[in-house]
C-alpha positions in Angstrom: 108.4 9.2 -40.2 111.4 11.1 -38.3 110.5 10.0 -35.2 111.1 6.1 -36.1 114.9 7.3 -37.0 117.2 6.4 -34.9 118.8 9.1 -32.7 120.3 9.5 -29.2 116.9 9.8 -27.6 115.1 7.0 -28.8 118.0 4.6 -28.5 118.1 4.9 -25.3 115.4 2.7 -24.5 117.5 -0.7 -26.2 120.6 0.8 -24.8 119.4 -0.2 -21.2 118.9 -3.7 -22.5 122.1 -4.1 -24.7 123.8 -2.8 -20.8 122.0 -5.7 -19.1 123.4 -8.4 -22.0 126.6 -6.8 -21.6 127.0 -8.1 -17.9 125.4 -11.7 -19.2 128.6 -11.8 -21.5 130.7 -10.9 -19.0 129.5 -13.2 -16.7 130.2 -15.8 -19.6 126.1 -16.5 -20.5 124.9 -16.8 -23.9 122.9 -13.4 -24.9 122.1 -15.0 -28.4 118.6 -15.4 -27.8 115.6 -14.6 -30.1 113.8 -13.3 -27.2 116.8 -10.3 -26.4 116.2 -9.1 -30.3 112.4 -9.2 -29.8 113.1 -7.0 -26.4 115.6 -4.5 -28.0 113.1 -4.2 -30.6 110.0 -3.5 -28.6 112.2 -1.2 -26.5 113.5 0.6 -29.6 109.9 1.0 -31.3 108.3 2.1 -27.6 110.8 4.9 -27.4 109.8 6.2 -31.4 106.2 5.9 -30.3 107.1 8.1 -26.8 109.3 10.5 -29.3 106.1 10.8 -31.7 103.9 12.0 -28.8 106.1 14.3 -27.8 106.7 16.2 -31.3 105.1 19.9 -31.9 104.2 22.0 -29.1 104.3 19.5 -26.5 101.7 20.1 -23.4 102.2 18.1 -20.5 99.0 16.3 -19.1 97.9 17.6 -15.8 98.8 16.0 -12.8 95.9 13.9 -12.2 95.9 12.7 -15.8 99.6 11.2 -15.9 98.2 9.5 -12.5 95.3 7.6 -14.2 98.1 6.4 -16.1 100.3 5.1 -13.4 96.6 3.7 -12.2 96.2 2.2 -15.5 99.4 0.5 -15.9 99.6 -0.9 -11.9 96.2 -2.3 -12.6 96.9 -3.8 -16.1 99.9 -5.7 -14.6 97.5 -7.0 -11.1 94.5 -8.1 -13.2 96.8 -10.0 -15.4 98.2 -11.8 -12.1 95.0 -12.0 -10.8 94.0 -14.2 -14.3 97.7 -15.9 -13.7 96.9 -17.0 -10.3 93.2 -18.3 -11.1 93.9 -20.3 -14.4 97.7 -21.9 -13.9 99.2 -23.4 -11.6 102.5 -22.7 -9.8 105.7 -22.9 -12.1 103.3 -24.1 -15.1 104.3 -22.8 -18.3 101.8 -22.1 -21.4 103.8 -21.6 -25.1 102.2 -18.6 -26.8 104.4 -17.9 -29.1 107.4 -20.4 -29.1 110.6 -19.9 -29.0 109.8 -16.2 -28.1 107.4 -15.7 -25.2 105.0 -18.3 -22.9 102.7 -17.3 -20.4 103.7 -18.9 -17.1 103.7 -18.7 -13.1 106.4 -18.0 -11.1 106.3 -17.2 -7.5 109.8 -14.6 -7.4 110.6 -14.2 -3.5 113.4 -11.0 -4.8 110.9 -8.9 -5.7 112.9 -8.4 -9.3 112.8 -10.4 -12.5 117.0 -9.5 -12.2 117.6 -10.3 -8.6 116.1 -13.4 -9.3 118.0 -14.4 -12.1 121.1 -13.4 -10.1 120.4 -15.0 -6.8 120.3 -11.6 -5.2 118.2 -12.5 -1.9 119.8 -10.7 0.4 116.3 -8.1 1.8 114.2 -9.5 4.1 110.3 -8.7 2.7 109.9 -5.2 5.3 112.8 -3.9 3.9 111.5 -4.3 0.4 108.2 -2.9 1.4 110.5 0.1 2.8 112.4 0.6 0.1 109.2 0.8 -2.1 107.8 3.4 -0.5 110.5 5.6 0.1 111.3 4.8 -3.9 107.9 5.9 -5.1 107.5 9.1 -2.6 111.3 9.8 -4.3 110.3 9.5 -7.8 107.0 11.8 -7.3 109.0 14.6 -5.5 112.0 15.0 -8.0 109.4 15.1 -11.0 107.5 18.1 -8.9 110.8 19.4 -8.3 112.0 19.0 -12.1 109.3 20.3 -13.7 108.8 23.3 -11.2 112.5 24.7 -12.0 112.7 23.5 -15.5 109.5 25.1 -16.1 108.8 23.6 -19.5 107.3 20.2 -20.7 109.3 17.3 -21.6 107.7 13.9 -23.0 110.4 12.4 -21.4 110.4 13.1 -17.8 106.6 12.8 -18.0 106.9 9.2 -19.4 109.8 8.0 -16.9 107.6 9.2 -13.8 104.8 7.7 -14.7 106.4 4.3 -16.0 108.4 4.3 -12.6 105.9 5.1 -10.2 103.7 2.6 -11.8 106.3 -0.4 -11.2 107.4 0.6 -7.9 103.4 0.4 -7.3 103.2 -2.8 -8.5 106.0 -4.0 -6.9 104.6 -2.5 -3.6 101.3 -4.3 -3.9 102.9 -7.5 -4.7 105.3 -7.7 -1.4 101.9 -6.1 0.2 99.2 -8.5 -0.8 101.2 -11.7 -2.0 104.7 -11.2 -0.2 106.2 -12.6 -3.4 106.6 -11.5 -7.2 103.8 -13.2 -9.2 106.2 -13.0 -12.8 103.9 -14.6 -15.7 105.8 -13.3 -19.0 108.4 -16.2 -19.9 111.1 -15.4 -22.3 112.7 -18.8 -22.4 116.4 -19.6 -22.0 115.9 -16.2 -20.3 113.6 -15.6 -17.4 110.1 -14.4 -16.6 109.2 -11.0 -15.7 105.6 -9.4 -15.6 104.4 -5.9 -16.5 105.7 -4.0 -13.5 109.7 -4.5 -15.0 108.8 -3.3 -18.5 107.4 -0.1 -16.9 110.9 -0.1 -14.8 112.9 -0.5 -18.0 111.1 1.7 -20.3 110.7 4.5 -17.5 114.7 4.2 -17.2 115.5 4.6 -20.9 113.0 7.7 -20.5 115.2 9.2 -17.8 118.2 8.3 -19.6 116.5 10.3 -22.9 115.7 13.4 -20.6 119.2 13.7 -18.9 120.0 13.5 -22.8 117.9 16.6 -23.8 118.4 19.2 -21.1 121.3 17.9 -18.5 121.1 18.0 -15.0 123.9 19.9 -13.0 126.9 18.8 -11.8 126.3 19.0 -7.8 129.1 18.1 -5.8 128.3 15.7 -3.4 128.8 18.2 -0.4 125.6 20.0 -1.7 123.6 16.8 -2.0 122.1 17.0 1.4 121.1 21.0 0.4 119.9 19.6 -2.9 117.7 16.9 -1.1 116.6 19.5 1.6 115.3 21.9 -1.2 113.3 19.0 -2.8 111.5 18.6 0.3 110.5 21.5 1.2 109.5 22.6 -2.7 107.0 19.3 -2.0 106.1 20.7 1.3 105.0 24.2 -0.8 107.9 25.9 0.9 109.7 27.5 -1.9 
């Protein structure tokens, strides 16, 4: 099938990954892992599946369906840290599927699979909480925005709103209820991550795939604060 070809659009979705083993070579780690091909892979074959659901004439869910899917996928990655939490103990590690995935708990105070790894604990949990929010109500208003101006239906913004609203959710709920990242998806020599970071990845490589097919415009920064002021009050229903 043509959509399981590779072209600029669906290679998007590894080319976020091969980015992030880019900076571990430059920061002199090994990226020659089994797990990293099994991730570009998935990546790859997510974004042919994403391409074959948006072939023909394309019509955009309504509103209320692409949120049961945010719902879906926030709720998918709690229950599965809710059965985490009551079956394993903290920083005990289950192999699945060795030397490619376990199932583990890890209690992530950075709120990111990637700050963690990093040592990037530099916001204090209200912060985080803050940044969440204002993240998620971002995210929601550009894609009203978007789709209001472009006025036509892409696959591609549709997915990367609803996998990134989904993960900033999840992330949300996690600094709200636990005030910590429950991560349970061990790669090992690699990390662990959950749910809510392959929504973040994937909906990024769906961005990445829309700015592909119809490009934004090149605002200069002086007209940022007009641009930001207009996407408010289009949410507000002042057009």
């Amino acid at each position: 099938m043509r959509c399981f070809l590779p072209n600029r659009y669906n290679l998007m979705f590894p080319a976020v990954w091969v980015a992030y083993m880019l900076l571990e070579l430059v920061l002199g780690h090994s990226i020659l892992e089994w797990p990293n091909l099994l991730i570009v892979l998935f990546l790859y074959l997510t974004g042919c599946l994403i391409q074959f659901a948006g072939q023909g004439k394309y019509a955009s869910p309504r509103g209320r369906h692409l949120l049961y899917a945010g719902i879906g996928l926030v709720a998918a990655d709690q229950l599965a840290k809710l059965a985490v939490q009551m079956t394993l103990l903290e920083n005990q590690v289950v192999h699945i599927i060795p030397p490619l995935v376990n199932l583990a708990r890890v209690h992530n105070l950075s709120a990111s699979w990637l700050a963690e790894k990093f040592q990037w604990q530099f916001l204090a949990l209200p912060l985080l909480m803050a940044i969440s929010i204002l993240m998620l109500l971002a995210v929601v208003a550009i894609y009203r925005y978007y789709r209001g101006c472009k006025m036509q239906h892409s696959v591609w913004a549709d997915a990367g709103t609803v996998l990134l609203a989904a993960g900033i959710a999840s992330a949300l709920l996690d600094q709200t209820l636990r005030g910590y990242t429950l991560d349970f998806i061990n790669l090992p020599n690699l990390f662990t991550a959950d749910i809510k970071d392959i929504c973040l990845t994937l909906g990024i490589g769906a961005v990445l795939a829309e700015t592909l097919r119809s490009p934004l415009p090149d605002v200069p920064f002086r007209d940022m604060p007009a641009l930001v002021a207009d996407i408010v009050r289009y949410n507000l229903g002042r057009r």
